[in-house]
MARFI-597975 format. One record per residue (C-alpha): x, y, z; residue in three letters. Coordinates in steps of 0.25 Angstrom, whole numbers, plus 5000, padded with zeros to 4 digits. Layout:
XYZALA
...
***
This chain:
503350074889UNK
501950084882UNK
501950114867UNK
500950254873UNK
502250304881UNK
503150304867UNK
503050454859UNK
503050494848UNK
504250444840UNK
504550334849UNK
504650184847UNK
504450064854UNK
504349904853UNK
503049844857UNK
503249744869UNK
501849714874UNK
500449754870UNK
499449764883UNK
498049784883UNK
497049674879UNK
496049604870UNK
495549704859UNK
496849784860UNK
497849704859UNK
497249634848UNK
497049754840UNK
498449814845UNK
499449674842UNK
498549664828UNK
499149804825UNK
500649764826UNK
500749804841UNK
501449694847UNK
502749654855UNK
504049694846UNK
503449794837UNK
504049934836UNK
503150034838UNK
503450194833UNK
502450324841UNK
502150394827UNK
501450514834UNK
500150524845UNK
499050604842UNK
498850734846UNK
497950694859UNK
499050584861UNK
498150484855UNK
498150394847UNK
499650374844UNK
500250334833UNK
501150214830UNK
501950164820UNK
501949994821UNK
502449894810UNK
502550014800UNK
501250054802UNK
500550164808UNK
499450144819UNK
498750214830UNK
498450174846UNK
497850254859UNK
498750294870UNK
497950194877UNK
498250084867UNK
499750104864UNK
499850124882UNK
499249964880UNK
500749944872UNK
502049924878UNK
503249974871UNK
504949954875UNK
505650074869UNK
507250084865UNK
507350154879UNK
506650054885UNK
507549944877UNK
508950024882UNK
508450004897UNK
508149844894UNK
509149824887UNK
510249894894UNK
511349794895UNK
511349794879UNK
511249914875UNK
512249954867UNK
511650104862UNK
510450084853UNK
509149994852UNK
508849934840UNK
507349894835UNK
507749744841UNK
508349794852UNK
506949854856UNK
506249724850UNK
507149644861UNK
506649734872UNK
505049734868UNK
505249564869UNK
506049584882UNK
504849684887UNK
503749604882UNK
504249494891UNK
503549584904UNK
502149554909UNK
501249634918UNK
500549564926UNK
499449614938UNK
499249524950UNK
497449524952UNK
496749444962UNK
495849454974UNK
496649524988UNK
497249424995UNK
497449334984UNK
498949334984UNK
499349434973UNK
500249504980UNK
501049384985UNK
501049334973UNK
501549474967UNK
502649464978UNK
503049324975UNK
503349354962UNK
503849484962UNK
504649494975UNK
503949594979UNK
503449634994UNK
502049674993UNK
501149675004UNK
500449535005UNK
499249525015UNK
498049415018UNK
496949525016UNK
496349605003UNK
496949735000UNK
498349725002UNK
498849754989UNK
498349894986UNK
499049954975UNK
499749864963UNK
501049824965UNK
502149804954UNK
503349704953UNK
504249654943UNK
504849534940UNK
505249434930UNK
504949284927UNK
505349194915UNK
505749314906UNK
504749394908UNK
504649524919UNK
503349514925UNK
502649644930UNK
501749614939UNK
500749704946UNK
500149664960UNK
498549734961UNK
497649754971UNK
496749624976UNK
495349644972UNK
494249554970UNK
493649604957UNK
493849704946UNK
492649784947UNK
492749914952UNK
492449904968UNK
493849944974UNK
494850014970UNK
495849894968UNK
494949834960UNK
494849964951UNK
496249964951UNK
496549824946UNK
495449844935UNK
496249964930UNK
497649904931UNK
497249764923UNK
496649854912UNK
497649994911UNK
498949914915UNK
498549804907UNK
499349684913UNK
499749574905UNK
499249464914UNK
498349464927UNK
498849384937UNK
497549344947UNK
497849304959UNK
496849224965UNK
496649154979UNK
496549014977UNK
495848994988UNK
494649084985UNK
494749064969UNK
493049094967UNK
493149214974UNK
494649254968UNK
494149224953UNK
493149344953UNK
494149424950UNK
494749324940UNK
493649324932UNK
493649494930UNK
495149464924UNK
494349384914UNK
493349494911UNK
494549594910UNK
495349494898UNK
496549504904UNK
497549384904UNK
497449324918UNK
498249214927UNK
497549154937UNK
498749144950UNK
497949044960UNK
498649094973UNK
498549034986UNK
498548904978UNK
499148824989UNK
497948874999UNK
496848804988UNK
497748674989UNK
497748685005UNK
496448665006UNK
496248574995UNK
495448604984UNK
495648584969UNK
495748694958UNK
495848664943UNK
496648794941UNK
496848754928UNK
495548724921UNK
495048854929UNK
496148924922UNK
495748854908UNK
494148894911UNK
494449054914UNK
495649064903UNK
496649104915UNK
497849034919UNK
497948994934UNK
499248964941UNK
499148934956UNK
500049004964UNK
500449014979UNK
501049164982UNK
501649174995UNK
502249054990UNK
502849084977UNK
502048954970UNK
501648974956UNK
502049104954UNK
503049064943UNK
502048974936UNK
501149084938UNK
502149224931UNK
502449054921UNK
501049084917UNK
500849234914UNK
502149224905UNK
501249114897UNK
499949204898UNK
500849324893UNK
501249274882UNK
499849194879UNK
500649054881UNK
499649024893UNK
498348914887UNK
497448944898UNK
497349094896UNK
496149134886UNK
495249234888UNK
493749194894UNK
492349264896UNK
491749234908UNK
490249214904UNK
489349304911UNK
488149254906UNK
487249264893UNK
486549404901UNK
487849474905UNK
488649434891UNK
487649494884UNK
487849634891UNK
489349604891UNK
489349604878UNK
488349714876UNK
489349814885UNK
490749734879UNK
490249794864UNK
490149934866UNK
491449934875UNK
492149874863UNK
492149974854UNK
493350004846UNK
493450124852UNK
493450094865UNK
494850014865UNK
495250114876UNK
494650034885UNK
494549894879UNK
495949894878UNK
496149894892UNK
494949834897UNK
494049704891UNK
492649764886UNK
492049624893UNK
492649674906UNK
492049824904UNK
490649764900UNK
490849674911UNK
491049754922UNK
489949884918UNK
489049764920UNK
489549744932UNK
489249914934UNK
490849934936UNK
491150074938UNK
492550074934UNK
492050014921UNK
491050134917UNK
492350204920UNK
493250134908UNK
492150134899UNK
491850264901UNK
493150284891UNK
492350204880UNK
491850294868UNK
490350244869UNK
490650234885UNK
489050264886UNK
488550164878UNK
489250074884UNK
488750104900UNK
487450114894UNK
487449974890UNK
488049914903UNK
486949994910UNK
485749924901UNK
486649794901UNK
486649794919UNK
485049824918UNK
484749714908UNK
485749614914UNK
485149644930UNK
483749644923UNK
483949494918UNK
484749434928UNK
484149504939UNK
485549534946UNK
486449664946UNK
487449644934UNK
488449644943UNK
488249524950UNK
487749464938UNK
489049454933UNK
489849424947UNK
488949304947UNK
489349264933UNK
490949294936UNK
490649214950UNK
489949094941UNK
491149084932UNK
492049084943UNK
491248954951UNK
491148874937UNK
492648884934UNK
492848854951UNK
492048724951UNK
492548674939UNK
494048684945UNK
493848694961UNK
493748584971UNK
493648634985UNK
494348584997UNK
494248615011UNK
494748735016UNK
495048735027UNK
495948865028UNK
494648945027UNK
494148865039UNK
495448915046UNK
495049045043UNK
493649045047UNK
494048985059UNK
495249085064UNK
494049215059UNK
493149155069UNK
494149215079UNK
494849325071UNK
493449395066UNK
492449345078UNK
491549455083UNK
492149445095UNK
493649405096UNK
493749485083UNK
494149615087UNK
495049565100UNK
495749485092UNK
495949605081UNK
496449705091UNK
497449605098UNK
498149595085UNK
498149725086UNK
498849755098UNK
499749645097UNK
500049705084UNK
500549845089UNK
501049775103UNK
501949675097UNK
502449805088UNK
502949875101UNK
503349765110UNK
504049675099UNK
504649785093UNK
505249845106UNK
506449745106UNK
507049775090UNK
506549915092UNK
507649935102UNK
508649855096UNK
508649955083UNK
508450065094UNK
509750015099UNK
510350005086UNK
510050135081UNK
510650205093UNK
511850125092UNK
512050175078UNK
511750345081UNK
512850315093UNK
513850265085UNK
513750375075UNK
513450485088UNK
515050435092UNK
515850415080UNK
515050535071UNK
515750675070UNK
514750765075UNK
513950855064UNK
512750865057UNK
512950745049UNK
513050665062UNK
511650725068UNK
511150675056UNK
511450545056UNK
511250515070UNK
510150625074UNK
509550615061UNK
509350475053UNK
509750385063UNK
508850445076UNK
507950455066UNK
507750345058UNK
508250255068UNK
507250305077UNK
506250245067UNK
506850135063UNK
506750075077UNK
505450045074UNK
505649945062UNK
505349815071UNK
503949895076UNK
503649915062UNK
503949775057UNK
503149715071UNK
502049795066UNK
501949745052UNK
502249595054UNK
500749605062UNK
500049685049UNK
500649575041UNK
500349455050UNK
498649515051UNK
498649565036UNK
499449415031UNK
498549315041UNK
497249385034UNK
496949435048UNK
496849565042UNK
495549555033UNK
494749495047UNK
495249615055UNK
494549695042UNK
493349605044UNK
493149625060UNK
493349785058UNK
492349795046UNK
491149815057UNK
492049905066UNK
492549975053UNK
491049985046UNK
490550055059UNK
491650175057UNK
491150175043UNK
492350095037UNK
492449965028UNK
493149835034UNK
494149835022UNK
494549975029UNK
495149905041UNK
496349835033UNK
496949965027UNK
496750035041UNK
497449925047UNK
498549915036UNK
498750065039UNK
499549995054UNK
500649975043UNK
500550105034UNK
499450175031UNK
499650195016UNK
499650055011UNK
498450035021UNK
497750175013UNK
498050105000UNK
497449965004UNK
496050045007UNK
495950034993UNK
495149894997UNK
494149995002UNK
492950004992UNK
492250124996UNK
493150244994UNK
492450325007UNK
493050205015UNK
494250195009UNK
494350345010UNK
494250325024UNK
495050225027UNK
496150305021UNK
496050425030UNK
495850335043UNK
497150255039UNK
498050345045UNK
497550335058UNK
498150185057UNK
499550195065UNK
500450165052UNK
501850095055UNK
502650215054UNK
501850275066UNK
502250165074UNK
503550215077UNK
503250335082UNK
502050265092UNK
503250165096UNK
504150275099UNK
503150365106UNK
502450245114UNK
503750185119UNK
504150315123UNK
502950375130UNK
502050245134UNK
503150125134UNK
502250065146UNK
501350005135UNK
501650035122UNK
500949925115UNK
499649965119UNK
499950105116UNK
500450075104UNK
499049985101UNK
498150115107UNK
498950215096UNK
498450125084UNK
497050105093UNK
496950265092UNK
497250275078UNK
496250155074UNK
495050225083UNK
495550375073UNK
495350295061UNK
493850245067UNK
493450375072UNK
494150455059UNK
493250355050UNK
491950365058UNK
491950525057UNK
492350515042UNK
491450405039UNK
490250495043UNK
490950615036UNK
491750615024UNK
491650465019UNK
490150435021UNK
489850305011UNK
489150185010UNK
489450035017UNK
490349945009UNK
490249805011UNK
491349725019UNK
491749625009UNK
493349585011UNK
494049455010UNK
494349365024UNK
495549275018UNK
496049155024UNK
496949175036UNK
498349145032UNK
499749115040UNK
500749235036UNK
501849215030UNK
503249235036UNK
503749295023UNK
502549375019UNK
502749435035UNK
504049445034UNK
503949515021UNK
502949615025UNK
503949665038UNK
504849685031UNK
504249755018UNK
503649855030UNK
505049855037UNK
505949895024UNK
504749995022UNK
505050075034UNK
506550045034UNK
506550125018UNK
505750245026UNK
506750245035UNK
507650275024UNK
506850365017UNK
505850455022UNK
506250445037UNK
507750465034UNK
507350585025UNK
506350645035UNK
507450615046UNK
508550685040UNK
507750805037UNK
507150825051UNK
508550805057UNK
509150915047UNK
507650995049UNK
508150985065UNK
509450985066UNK
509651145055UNK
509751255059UNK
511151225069UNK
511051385071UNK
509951385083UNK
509651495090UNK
509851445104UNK
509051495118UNK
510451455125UNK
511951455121UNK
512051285122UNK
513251285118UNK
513851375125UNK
513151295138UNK
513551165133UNK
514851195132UNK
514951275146UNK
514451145152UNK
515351055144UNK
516551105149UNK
516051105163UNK
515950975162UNK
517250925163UNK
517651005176UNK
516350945185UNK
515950845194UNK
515350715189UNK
513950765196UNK
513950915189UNK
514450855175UNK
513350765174UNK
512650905177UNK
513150955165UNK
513150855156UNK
511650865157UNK
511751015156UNK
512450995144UNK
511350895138UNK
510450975142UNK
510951095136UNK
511151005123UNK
509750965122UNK
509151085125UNK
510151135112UNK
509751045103UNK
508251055106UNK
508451215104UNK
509151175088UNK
507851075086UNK
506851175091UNK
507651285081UNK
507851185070UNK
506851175058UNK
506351065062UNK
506151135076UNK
505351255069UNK
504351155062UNK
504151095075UNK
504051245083UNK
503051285072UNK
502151175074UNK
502351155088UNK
501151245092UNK
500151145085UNK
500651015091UNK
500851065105UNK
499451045110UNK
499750905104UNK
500950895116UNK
501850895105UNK
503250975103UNK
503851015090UNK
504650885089UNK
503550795088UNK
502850895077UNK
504050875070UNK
503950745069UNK
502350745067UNK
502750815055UNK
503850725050UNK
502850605052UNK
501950655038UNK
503150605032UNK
503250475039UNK
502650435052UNK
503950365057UNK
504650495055UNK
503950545067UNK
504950465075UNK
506350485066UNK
505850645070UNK
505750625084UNK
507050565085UNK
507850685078UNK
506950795085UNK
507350725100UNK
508850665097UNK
508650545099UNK
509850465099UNK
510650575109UNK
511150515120UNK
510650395116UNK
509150415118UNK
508250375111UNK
507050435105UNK
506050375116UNK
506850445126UNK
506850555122UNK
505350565119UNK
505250525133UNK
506150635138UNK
505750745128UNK
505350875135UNK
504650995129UNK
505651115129UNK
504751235125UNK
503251265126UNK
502351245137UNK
502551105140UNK
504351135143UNK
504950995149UNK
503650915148UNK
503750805142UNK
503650805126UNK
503150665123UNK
502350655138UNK
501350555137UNK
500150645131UNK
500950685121UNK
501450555115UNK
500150505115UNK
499650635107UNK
500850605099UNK
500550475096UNK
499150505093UNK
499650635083UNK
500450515075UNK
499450405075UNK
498350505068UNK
499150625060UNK
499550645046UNK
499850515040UNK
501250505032UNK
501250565020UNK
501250435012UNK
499750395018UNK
499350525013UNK
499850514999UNK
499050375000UNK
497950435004UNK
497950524993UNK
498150414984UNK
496950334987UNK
496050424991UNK
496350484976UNK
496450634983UNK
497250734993UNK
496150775000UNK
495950635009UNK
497450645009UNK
497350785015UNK
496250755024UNK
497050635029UNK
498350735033UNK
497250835039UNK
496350765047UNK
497450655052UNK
498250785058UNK
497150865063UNK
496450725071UNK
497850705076UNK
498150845081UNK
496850835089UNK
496950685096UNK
498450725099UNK
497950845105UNK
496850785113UNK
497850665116UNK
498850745124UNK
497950825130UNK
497150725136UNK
498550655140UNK
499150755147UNK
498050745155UNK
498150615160UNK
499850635159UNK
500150755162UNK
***
């Protein structure tokens, strides 16, 4: 707890003391350190300052200030303590918990994308988080939890980025969580086989005076091709521990958590803090700017953030910066020295300020490399360059791209065929079982019309899905995927897009809302704006199933190429939608291409593995959550009201035939019995037709039927805003499947229409599926891609443009679809 979140009256023991330099000096001077009870005497009437009572004494802090202290209550203590509680806490009980709390480090994992934080992060951890060869794949901090020597580690894994300067929104984003979450220790993860490049970012940590540990990953990459690093001196000359590590691996990393617990508790001999000298011109501004910004009463901000690091980067004309500063008292005196600082420093030297001091952080950085780097010969870049010559040529490029492609969604039909109908088996097996040995009742339709048609009419799917995800993760792990980004970057520039566009439009093959996320890569807002609202136009994994289901059924001559020319529409929505909004609602200026081409690299089976299955357990837990939920309630939605209002007595007729059959020839028996299961269907559509469920559908019918579309496939269009793969769990409690041992693609083959104009045609003829599948490949996305598009776009009105325009453009295309198909079927 912080000592900010205590009221009045309440007491707490100090267990660590954040914050940085002037601050914590100032504040440990005081009496505020670890073991020391503190007492909230009163706050002041606009909530600030508060009072506190410490060491007998009286004293006063901000809300900012005392949120910078943590505390362990008596509440906090009983839940720590639990096993020994024996009814009251005393003062040593509470001292006991602070030591035993002050033995947690936070820690934030920083380094450039595709250094290796987040297999180091799972590594250590145990956690499964996505691990890719190409920038961007962390999008959002991750958090785990684990303990090592005594001590529980906190450990946060942040975006990539290459610098802290406020260009992209990761970089924005870990800027404000170093300095508001205040960390104890920054873990940089940096690639050791690109360490000049890598240390950039390095040397901004140093300029923030935050307490650093170097983890050189990849280390056993810079052995392999031979070259020499002095890791230690370099550590000595920069004041930053570096330990080597290897990540996928698990080498180093407890020598590495060995070294935070040291720089923790200031046992470490390298760490020391260290100004990187910019040079007599720009230290004179610096510390013309650093002056005003320390002002006493500007600790608001100095306590979070290093007034070199603030002078620093308003040279450097940062944005964000003007923003924090603009919370100093004498905020205006201090942008008006910047400004006449940047005119006499690019006035002197001749250079914009800017790259003034990007040069000097750049000369550090070569000094410090030549003293402790010896080059060998790498031949794993040759490799590269040699495998691109190929993979990126100008012309076996894109051949080479769209075969991938199609073996992709081929191999997801074909080689999914065989366990698809093994699980098929399987779950019939089960709803006959239970169909012979269950008493009839509602309960019983439940179960077996209900959860088992219905789930298990999705489940079947689960080797499609893995199929699909084990190509996404050999491309994105092999570091195929940044090529395919560089190849498209013409192709995506002439629709008014940026290359790095291409890897979250791709990723949205898998699921669209981690792909939405990940377009927060995308500098320029107008293309990142873009590339959200063109995203649902990539067939996510949860449409697969229904294309699966509706290809097998309708087209099963050749469904892989089918199943390739569905994601080939929806790729040529997303050029078209971009080329018309580009020129419309998102008009802006060219943002260079600039994105990292790493070294190719074998995948691993256990990083493979890991990644199928994380996607396979995914949809296994929908399958026990929001599809069970929406199965249950469209089997209760269709099966209520029982008291229908039938066109005929059924059965009255069902039993007439009934009895006649017994006193028949074989040849008129089998007359009747298909009388009779004629009589039964035609009952049972009536109750669907008369249900709940059966009025949505009647009441929406009208707008769908120039789509070719009954009131079934409405239903389930309308289930799918939940989920997409409820389309299908739907379909299979609307048509029964499961009776007499049909299954679903039956009875979509044999379907008929059984009112309107169309009577006994066929429901899903060959123009109608294919409108069907158009309708699904381009209408409203799930619900959860919405809620992430509200999220990153920071308003409801994309998000609500996004539902609007996705329906309208699919009620059109279906439309034109099966119009234009019956023609040519019939």
């Amino acid at each position: 707890m912080k000592l900010s979140d205590l009221q009045n009256g309440e007491s707490g023991i100090i267990t660590k003391v954040m914050g940085r330099g002037a601050f914590r000096k100032r504040i440990t001077e005081m009496g505020f350190v670890r073991g020391k009870k503190v007492l909230v005497i009163k706050n002041a009437p606009l909530r600030d300052p508060i009072e506190y009572n410490i060491m007998g004494y009286n004293v006063s802090l901000r809300h900012s200030e005392a949120s910078l202290i943590e505390v362990v209550t008596k509440d906090e203590a009983i839940n720590l303590n639990f096993e020994s509680f024996n009814g009251t806490i005393t003062e040593e009980d509470l001292r006991v918990s602070a030591k035993v709390m002050g033995r947690t480090i936070n820690v934030a994992l920083v380094g450039n994308p595709n250094a290796g934080k987040t297999t180091l992060f799972n590594f250590a951890s145990g956690s499964n988080e996505r691990v890719g060869n190409y920038s961007g794949v962390t999008v959002d901090s991750k958090e785990a939890h684990f303990k090592h020597k005594g001590y529980l580690f906190n450990i946060t894994d942040l975006p990539g980025t290459y610098s802290l300067t406020a260009y992209t929104p990761e970089e924005i984003f870990v800027r404000s969580f170093i300095a508001e979450s205040v960390p104890d220790i920054i873990i940089n993860v940096v690639d050791a086989s690109n360490l000049e490049r890598n240390l950039y970012l390095t040397t901004q940590l140093i300029d923030m005076d935050v307490k650093v540990i170097l983890a050189l990953n990849m280390y056993d990459e810079l052995e392999r091709h031979g070259d020499k690093f002095d890791y230690q001196s370099m550590g000595k000359m920069v004041g930053i521990p570096i330990v080597p590590t290897v990540g996928s691996k698990g080498k180093g990393i407890s020598e590495l958590f060995d070294t935070a617990i040291n720089v923790f508790i200031d046992k470490d001999k390298t760490t020391r803090h260290v100004h990187i000298n910019y040079g007599r011109e720009v230290e004179q501004s610096v510390a013309a700017i650093q002056k005003l910004i320390k002002n006493p009463e500007n600790s608001e901000v100095t306590d979070k953030y290093s007034s070199r690091f603030l002078s620093i980067k308003l040279l450097e004309k940062d944005k964000h910066s003007k923003k924090i500063v603009s919370r100093c008292v004498n905020s205006t005196s201090i942008l008006e020295t910047a400004a006449r600082e940047i005119i006499r420093l690019e006035a002197n030297l001749g250079e914009d300020s800017e790259t003034v001091i990007t040069d000097a952080k750049y000369g550090f950085i070569a000094g410090a490399h030549k003293e402790t780097f010896k080059a060998g010969v790498h031949t794993r870049r040759r490799g590269t360059e040699v495998i691109d010559t190929f993979l990126t040529h100008k012309l076996f490029g894109f051949p080479i791209f769209i075969f991938f492609m199609w073996l992709m969604f081929y191999s997801t039909f074909t080689l999914g065929h065989y366990p698809m109908v093994w699980i098929e088996n399987g779950v019939a097996l089960i709803s006959n079982l239970l169909r012979d040995y269950m008493t009839d009742g509602a309960f019983k339709d439940l179960l077996i019309g209900g959860i088992i048609d219905g789930v298990g009419s999705v489940i079947v799917f689960l080797p499609n899905i893995l199929i699909l995800f084990f190509f996404i993760s050999v491309l994105e792990d092999t570091g195929y995927m940044a090529r395919a980004a560089f190849i498209m970057d013409k192709l995506m520039h002439k629709i008014g897009l940026h290359g790095k566009s291409f890897i979250p439009l791709i990723m949205g093959f898998g699921c669209n809302v981690p792909a939405i996320m990940s377009t927060r890569t995308i500098e320029n807002r107008n293309n990142r704006l873009l590339t959200m609202l063109i995203n649902p136009f990539m067939s996510c994994s949860a449409r697969l199933p229904i294309y699966l289901l509706i290809i097998g059924a309708i087209f099963p001559a050749h469904p892989g190429t089918v199943l390739f020319a569905v994601y080939l529409i929806g790729i040529s929505m997303a050029i078209g939608a971009a080329l018309v909004f580009k020129k419309t609602l998102f008009r802006s200026e060219e943002v260079p291409f600039v994105m990292e081409l790493p070294p190719y690299r074998i995948p691993t089976v256990r990083s493979t593995v890991k990644h199928m299955w994380l996607k396979g357990s995914q949809y296994l837990r929908k399958m026990g959550g929001v599809i069970l939920v929406a199965v249950i309630l469209i089997w209760a939605l269709e099966y209520y009201p029982k008291n229908a209002n039938y066109t005929k007595p059924y059965d009255k007729l069902i039993a007439e035939k009934s009895a006649q059959v017994n006193q028949s020839s074989q040849r008129i028996t089998d007359s009747l019995t298909l009388e009779i299961r004629t009589l039964e269907v035609m009952k049972a559509s009536e109750q669907q037709a008369n249900s709940y469920l059966g009025r949505v559908g009647k009441f929406i019918e009208p707008a769908i039927a120039p789509l070719g579309f009954d009131w079934k496939m409405g239903v389930s269009l309308l289930s799918g805003v939940a989920a997409k793969e409820i389309v299908v769990s739907t379909l299979a409690v609307l048509y029964q499947a499961g009776d007499d041992n049909e299954s679903l693609t039956a009875k979509i083959q044999t379907e008929r229409h059984s009112s309107g104009s169309r009577v006994g045609q066929l429901v899903f003829s060959p123009a109608a599926a294919a409108a069907f599948l158009i309708f699904i490949l381009i209408y409203f996305p799930c619900v959860a891609v919405i809620a992430a598009i509200k999220k990153e776009s920071g308003s409801w009105k994309w998000a609500l443009f996004t539902i609007g325009y996705t329906t309208g453009l699919a009620w059109v295309l279906a439309f034109i679809t099966f119009q234009v198909g019956t023609l040519f079927w019939g």
